[in-house]
N, C-alpha and C positions, 0 to 999 in steps of 0.2 A: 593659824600661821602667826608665826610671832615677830613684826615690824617695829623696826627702831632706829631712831637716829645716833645712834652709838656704834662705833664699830665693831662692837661683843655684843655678845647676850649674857648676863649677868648666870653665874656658876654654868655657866655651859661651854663645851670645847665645841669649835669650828670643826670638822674632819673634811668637809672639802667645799672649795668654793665653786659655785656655777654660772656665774658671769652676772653680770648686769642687768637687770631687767626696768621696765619702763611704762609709765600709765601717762596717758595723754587723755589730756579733753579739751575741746576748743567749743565754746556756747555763746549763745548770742545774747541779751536780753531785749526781750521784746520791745515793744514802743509806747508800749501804758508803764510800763515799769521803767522804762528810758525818762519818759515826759518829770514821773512822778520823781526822778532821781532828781532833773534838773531842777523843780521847786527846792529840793530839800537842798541843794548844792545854793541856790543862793539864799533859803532863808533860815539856812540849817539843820542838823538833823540826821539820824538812821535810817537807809534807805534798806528798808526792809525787805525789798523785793530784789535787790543786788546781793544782799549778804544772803538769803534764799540760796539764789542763785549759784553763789561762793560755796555753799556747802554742799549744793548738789554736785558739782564740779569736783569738787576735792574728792568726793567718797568715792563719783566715778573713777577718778583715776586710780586711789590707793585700791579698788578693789580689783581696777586693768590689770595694776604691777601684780597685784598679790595672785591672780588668774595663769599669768607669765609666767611667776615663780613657782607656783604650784606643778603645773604643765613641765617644769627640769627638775620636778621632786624634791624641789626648796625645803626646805623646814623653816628657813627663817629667810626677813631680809633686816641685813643690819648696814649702816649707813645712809638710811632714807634721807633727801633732803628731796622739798616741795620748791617748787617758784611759778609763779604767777606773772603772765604778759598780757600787755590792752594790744590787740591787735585791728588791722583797721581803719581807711583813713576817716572815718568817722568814731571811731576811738568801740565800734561797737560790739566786738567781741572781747574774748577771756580764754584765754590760753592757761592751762595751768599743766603742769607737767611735774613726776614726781619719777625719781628715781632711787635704786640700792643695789646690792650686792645680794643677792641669792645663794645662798646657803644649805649647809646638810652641819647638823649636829650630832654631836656623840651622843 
C-alpha cells in the first residue's frame, strides 16, 4: 500500500476516493523508563526508552490506517498527516493518531 503525505501519488490517476481512514494508539511508558526520562530531562540527554516508545506507537498506527484502508480496497492513502498528544494528568501517556484519504488508482 502506497502512503503519502501528498495529495497525489506521483504518475498515477486517482479513480475513486474511499473516505477517510484512521490509526490511533494511545501507550503508556512504564516507570523505569518514566524515572530514567526524568534524570535525562534535568541532566540532559536522549531518552532512549521514550523515542522506543515513539516508534513503536507510530508504526502501530500507520499500520491501523493502512489495515482500514486495505479492508475498503484502498490502493493508496494520499494525505497522511501524523500528530502526537501527552495525555494525562501526570503527563503519562502518548496519544498519537494518523490519518488520510483512502483511495483506488487507475
Amino acid at each position: 500500500m502506497i502512503i503519502t503525505t501528498t495529495p497525489f501519488v506521483e504518475n498515477r490517476e486517482v479513480s475513486e476516493y474511499l473516505g477517510i481512514v484512521f490509526g490511533e494508539v494511545i501507550t503508556g511508558v512504564n516507570m523505569l523508563k518514566d524515572i530514567g526520562a526524568g534524570f535525562r530531562d534535568m541532566f540532559g540527554g536522549r531518552s532512549k526508552g521514550y523515542e522506543e516508545e515513539l516508534v513503536m506507537g507510530r508504526n502501530e498506527a500507520i499500520s491501523e490506517m493502512e489495515v482500514r484502508a486495505a479492508n475498503l480496497g484502498a490502493d493508496a492513502i494520499i494525505g497522511a498527516k501524523m500528530d502526537y498528544e501527552v495525555l494525562g494528568a501526570s503527563s503519562g501517556m502518548l496519544m498519537i493518531t494518523i490519518s488520510g484519504t483512502a483511495v483506488k488508482l487507475k
